[in-house]
Structures are given as structure tokens and as C-alpha cells.
C-alpha positions in Angstrom: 125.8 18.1 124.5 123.5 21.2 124.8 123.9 24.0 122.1 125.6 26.4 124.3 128.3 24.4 125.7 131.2 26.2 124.0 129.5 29.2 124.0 131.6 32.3 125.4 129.6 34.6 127.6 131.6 37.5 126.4 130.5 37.2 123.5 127.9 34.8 122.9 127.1 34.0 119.6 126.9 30.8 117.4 126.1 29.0 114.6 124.4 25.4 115.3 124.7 22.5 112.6 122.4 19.1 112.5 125.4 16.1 111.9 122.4 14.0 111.6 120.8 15.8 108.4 124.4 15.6 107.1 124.6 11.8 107.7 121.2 11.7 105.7 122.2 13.3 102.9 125.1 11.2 102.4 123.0 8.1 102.6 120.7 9.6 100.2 123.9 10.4 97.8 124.6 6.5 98.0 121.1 5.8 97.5 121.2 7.6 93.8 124.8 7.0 93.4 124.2 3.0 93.9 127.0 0.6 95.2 130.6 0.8 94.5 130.8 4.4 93.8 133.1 6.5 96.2 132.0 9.7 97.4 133.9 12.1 97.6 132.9 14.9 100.0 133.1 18.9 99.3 133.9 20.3 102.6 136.0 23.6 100.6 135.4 26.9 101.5 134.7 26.2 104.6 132.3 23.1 104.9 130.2 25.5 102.1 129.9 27.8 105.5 129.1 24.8 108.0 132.0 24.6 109.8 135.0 22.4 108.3 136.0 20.5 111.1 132.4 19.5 112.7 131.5 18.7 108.9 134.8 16.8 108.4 134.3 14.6 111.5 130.7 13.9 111.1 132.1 12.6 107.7 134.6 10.4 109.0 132.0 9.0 111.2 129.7 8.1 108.6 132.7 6.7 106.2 132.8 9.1 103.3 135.7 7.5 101.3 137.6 10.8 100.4 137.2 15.0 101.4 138.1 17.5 98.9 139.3 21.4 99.7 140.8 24.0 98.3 142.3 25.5 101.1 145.3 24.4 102.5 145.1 25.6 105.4 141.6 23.9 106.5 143.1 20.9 105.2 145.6 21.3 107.9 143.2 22.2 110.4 141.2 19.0 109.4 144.4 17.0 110.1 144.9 18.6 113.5 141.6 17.9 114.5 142.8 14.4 113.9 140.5 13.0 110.8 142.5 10.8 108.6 140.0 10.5 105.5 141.9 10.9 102.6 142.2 14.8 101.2 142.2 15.7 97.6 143.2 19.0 97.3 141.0 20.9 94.2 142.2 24.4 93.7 145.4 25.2 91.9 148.9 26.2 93.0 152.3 27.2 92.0 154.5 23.9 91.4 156.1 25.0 94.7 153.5 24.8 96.3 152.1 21.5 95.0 155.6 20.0 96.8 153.9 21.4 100.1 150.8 19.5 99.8 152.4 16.5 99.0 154.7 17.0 101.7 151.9 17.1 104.1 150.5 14.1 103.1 147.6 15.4 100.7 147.0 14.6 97.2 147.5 17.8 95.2 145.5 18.3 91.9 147.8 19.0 88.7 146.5 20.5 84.8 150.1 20.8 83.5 154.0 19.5 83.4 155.1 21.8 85.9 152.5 20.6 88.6 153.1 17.1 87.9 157.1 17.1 87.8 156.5 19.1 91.1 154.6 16.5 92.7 157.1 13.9 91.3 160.6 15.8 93.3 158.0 16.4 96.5 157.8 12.4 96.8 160.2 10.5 99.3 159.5 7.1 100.6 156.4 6.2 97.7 154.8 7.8 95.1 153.1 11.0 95.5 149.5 10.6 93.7 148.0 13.3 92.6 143.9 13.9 90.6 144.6 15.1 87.1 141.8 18.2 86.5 140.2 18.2 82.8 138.6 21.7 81.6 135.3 20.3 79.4 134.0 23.1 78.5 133.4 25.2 81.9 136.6 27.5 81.2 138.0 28.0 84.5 140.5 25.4 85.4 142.4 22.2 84.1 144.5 20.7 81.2 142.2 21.2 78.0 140.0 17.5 76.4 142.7 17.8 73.1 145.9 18.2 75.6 145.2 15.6 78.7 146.0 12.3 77.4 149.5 13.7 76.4 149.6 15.0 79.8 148.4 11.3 81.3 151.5 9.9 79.0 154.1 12.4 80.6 152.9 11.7 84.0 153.2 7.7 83.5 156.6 8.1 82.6 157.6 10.0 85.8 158.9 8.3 88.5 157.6 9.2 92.1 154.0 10.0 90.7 150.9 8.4 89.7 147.7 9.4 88.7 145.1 8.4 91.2 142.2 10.6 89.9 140.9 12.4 87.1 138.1 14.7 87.3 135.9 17.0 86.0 133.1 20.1 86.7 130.8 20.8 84.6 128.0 22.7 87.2 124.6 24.0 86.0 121.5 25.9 87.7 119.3 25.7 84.7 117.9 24.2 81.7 120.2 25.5 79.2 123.5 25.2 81.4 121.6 21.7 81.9 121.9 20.9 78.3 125.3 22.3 77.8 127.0 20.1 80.8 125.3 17.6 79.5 126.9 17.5 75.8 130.4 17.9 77.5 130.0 15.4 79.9 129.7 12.9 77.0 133.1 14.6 75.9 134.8 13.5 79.1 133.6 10.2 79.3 134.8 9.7 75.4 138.8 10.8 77.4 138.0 8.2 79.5 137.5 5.2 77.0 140.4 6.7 75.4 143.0 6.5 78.5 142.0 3.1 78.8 142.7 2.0 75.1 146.2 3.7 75.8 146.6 1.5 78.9 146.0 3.7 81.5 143.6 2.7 84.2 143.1 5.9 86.6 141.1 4.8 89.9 139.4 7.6 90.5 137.0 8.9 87.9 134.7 11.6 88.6 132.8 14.2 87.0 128.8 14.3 88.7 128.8 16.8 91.5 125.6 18.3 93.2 123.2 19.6 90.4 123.9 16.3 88.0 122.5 14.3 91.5 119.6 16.3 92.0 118.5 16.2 88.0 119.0 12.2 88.7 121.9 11.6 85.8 123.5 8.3 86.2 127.2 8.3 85.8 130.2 6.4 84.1 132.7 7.2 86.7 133.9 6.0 90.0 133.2 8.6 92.1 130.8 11.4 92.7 132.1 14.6 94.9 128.7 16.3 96.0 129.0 19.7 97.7 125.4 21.8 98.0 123.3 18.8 98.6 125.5 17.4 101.0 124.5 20.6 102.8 120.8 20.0 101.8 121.0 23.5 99.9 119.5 23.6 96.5 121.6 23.5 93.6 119.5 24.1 90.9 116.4 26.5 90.2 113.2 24.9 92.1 111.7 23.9 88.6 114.7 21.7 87.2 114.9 19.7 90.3 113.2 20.0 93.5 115.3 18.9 96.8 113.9 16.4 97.8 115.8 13.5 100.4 117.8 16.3 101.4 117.7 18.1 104.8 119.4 21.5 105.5 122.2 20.6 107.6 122.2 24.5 108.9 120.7 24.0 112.4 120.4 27.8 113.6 122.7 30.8 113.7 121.9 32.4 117.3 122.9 35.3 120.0 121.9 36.3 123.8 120.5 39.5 124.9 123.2 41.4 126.2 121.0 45.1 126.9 117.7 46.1 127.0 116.3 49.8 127.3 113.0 51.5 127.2 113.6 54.2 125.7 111.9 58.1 125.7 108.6 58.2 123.6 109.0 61.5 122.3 112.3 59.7 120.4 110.5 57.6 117.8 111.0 59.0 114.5 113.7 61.5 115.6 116.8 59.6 113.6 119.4 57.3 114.1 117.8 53.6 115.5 114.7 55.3 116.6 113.8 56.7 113.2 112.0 53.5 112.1 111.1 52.7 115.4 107.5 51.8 116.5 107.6 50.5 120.2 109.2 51.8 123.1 111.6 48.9 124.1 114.6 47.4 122.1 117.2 44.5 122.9 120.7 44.6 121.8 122.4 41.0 120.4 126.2 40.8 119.4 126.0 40.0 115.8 127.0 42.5 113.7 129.4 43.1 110.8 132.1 41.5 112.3 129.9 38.2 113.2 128.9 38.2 109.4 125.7 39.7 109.8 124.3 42.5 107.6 122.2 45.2 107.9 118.9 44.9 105.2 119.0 46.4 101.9 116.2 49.3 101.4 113.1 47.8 100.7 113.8 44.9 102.9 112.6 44.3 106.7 114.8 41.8 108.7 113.9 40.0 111.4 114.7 37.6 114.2 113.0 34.5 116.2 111.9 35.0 120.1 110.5 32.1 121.2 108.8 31.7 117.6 107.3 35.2 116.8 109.3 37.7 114.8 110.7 40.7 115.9 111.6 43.4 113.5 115.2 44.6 113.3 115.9 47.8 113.3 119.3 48.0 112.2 123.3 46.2 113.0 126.7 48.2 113.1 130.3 46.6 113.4 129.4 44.3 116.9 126.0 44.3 117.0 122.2 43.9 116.2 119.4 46.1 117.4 116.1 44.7 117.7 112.3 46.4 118.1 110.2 44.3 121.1 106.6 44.9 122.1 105.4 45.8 125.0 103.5 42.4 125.5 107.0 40.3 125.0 108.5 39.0 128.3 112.2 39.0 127.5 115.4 39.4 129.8 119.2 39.7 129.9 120.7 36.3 128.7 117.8 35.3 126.3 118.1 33.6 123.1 117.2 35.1 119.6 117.1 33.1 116.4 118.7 35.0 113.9 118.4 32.1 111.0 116.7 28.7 112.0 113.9 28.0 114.0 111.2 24.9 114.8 108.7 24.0 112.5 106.5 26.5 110.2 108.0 28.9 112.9 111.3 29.1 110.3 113.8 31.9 109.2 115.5 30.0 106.4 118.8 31.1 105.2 117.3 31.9 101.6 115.1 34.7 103.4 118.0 36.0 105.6 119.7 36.5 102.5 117.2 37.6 100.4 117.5 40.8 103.1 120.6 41.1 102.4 120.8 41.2 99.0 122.8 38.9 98.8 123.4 34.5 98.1 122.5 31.8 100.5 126.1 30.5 100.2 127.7 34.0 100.8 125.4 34.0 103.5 126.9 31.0 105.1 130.3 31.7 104.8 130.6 35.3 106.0 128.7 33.9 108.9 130.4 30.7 109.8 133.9 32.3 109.7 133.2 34.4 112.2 131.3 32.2 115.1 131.7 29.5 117.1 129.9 26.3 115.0 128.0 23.7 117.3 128.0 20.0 116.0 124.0 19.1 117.3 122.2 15.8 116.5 119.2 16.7 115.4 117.4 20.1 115.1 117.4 22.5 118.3 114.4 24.7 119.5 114.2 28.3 118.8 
């Protein structure tokens, strides 16, 4: 399949993914992970900006054991799209809302008696299970170390449940948040010699996500459920861990000419695009604001791939992207820019798009992807 395939000409631009790189890294997570422990995959927010439902079928093919979202919806969507992996769902919810996702089939995560008992009424013909969430220490979600083996107790004693997880996140981008994961990790794996003196024997145990892979920690548990590395995006500053065996799985983000003027002379410098302006000619692409895209911060320059040399941006509004061309570029109506991506040392990476912007890699991603059609490729595509 070529990258433009499903590519509207009314408005035509996309966002290109490499299924292949994302098949890598999940061999390379097995690789560290070693045999007999699950993976479970972190397609939330979006596939981390990749597009859930190429992400989630590339998955499938390659036999990832489980997904995890927060998002009912995409979980849905996944569903429609006709994967069958097993879904745990990670975020929260009302107990009414727990009864929904176990109604559809997915297998809700619960900190307290309300969530549980919920689960427990949602269940018909078998038992609903459902991935108990333990706070260690990061302070966000889940049933506190001291509180969840009464909570594994109450659960065992409900009829139409059972536990078929229990989890944990302890994430970390440096040394010192290194250190501190670290001591509570131990904490959760003392819970879990504990449950099974009490005679409870959970599954599912899993508390090493992406930045415990990339440090190289070996694990206690079951299961691992890896989200930025999956992705081949760095979770951890360059000098804890570098990322190595992983490949970005971000292909290119792209858009087609759709106007090109030369323009008066005595108009450079006079305001609005041609106040920064330098040549004569510009292009217009439609990737603006509402694709995601961002105009640069002051003191910042984007730019954009044409047949690998940079052009300068000169600025984006709601639909669209302006961009500065020399006079000795050969470019037409229909043409392709690379907005991030590229072939070879001939790169935009996302980090330098976003760097721009002042903003994240991973807000980056997911302003972009939920905008734009997202192209499953196997292997990297040309600028």
C-alpha cells in the first residue's frame, strides 16, 4: 500500500507510522523481559499519538498478550475495528461506570469497595475480572500498600468477581526519581509475597513499565506493560539510559501543496507573512491549528522537508502552513512536504518539531495524530 492511499485530496494531510519498527520493539521488550512474561501493551491516549487502531492491529499481529487504555471509547473503537486482544482498562471511573466496561466485555481496573462490588452486579453469565491498582508511592491513583490486602480479602469473598491483575506505576526520568521507584518497587513486591501467604494467587502481576526497561531492571512479576519504548520514544534523560534496540515507530507527519504565489518584492518586510520574509515565492500546506500543528515560539525557526533540504516556515493560522521557497527550488501544486520525518541524516525528528513549539514530544504527538488521517506503512517512507 502506498502512503497516500487514504489520503483525501480536499484536504490532504497525514501522519505515516512504521508497523515494522513497532513489531521490533516488541521483540526487543521480550528480549529483556525474557520468556514467560506477558506484555502488556500501552496503546492509551491514543496509541501515545500513533494512531490506536493501526497500533492495536499491528499488535495483534505480532501476538502482544494484552492492550491497556484509558479511554473507553478507543477501546470501543479497537473492538470495532475487530481486534480481540484482551483490554485492561487503566484509568478510573465511577462504579457506574465500571458496570459499562464490564458490560462491554473489558476488564475494568478497581482501588476500592465501590469499584469492585460494581464490577461484581455488572457480571452475568461468568465472572467479571477486573486488575486491582496499588498506589506505591507515586500519589495519583490506587488502593494505598497498608489498605490493599484488605481490599484483595473483600474482593475474594464476592461472588461474580475475581482478581485477574494487580499492578503498579512507579515512572521515573532521572536519577533521583530512579532511586525513589526503585525503593517502592521493593515495597510492592513485599504485597506480593504477602497475598500469596494469605492464599491468594493473582495472575497478573505487573509493575515495570517503560523507563524500568530501558535502565535494564529485572522484574518479580508476570507482566510488563511498556508504553514510550514501544513507540521507540525515550523515556528517560539520554544519560540514565540511552535507547538503544528501539526504533521510532513515527514514520512522517506530511501535507501537499495546495497554492503557490510569487509575490511583489517591494512586500518583504512590510508585515503580516511577509514581515520575516526573505524570497519572493511561498507555498501554502493545510496543516494548521486545527491539524495539530503550531506556529514557533519567538526565538525559534521551524521548518519543513522538500525533497530533503529545509525550507523555513514562515508562520501557520487555524488551516494552514506557510512556507518560504527559493528561487532555485522546482516545486508545484500537489507536492509533498515533510513536516516531521524524513530519510536518513536528512531528519526532522519529533523532539526538534517540538522543541519549536515549546512544547513535549508526546504532546506533540497527540495534538497531531487526533487530528489526521494515520497511515499503517511497513518500513520507513521517503521524504
Amino acid at each position: 500500500m502506498t502512503a497516500t492511499a487514504a489520503i483525501s485530496s480536499t484536504h490532504p494531510t497525514w501522519m505515516e507510522i512504521d508497523t515494522s519498527a513497532l513489531a521490533s520493539n516488541l521483540a526487543e521488550i521480550r528480549r529483556r523481559v525474557g520468556p514467560g512474561v506477558q506484555v502488556i501493551a500501552s496503546v492509551k491516549a491514543n496509541a501515545y499519538g500513533h494512531g490506536i487502531i493501526p497500533v492495536a492491529r499491528a499488535l495483534e499481529a505480532s501476538g502482544v498478550e494484552m492492550l491497556a487504555t484509558g479511554s473507553f471509547a478507543e477501546a470501543k473503537a479497537v473492538r470495532a475495528a475487530g481486534v480481540s486482544t484482551p483490554i485492561v482498562m487503566l484509568a478510573g471511573s465511577l462504579p457506574e461506570g465500571i458496570a459499562e466496561l464490564v458490560a462491554a466485555g473489558f476488564m475494568p481496573t478497581v482501588y476500592d469497595r465501590a469499584g469492585a462490588e460494581a464490577a461484581a452486579s455488572a457480571s452475568r453469565s461468568s465472572e467479571a475480572k477486573v486488575f486491582i491498582k496499588v498506589d506505591c508511592g507515586m500519589g495519583r491513583l490506587g488502593v494505598s500498600l497498608a489498605d490493599a490486602p484488605t481490599l484483595v480479602d473483600h474482593i475474594a469473598s464476592l461472588d461474580g468477581v475475581t482478581v485477574e491483575g494487580i499492578y503498579t506505576h512507579l515512572s521515573f526520568k532521572d536519577e533521583d526519581g530512579m532511586a525513589y521507584a526503585r525503593e517502592r518497587l521493593d515495597l510492592f513486591y513485599e504485597l506480593l509475597r504477602d497475598l500469596r501467604a494469605r492464599g491468594h494467587e493473582i495472575p497478573i502481576t505487573q509493575a515495570l513499565a517503560s523507563s524500568a526497561l530501558m535502565v535494564g531492571w529485572k522484574d518479580e512479576c508476570t507482566a510488563v506493560c511498556p508504553g514510550h519504548v514501544l513507540y521507540g520514544m525515550p523515556s528517560v534523560v539520554s544519560g540514565l539510559a540511552p535507547l538503544q534496540g528501539f526504533t521510532p515507530v513515527l514514520g512522517a507527519v506530511k501535507s501537499r501543496v495546495i497554492d503557490i504565489t510569487d509575490h511583489d518584492d517591494a512586500l518583504i518586510g512590510r508585515g503580516a507573512y511577509h514581515g520575516d520574509r526573505k524570497e519572493r515565492r511561498t507555498v501554502v500546506v493545510p496543516c494548521g491549528l486545527n491539524d495539530g500543528n503550531r506556529s514557533a515560539v519567538v526565538g525559534e525557526t521551524a521548518e519543513v522537508l522538500f525533497k530533503g533540504r529545509r525550507l523555513t516556515v514562515l508562520g501557520g493560522s487555524l488551516e494552514h502552513l506557510v512556507i518560504e521557497v527559493p528561487g532555485d527550488v522546482d516545486i508545484t501544486i500537489g507536492d509533498t512536504v515533510t513536516i516531521v520525518g524524513g530519510a536518513g541524516d536528512r531528519r526532522i525528528e519529533i523532539d526538534e518539531y517540538a522543541r519549536w513549539q515549546g512544547a513535549t514530544s508526546i504532546a506533540c504527538m497527540l495534538s497531531l495524530s487526533a487530528r489526521m488521517p494515520v497511515i499503517a506503512c511497513s518500513g520507513k517512507q521517503s521524504d
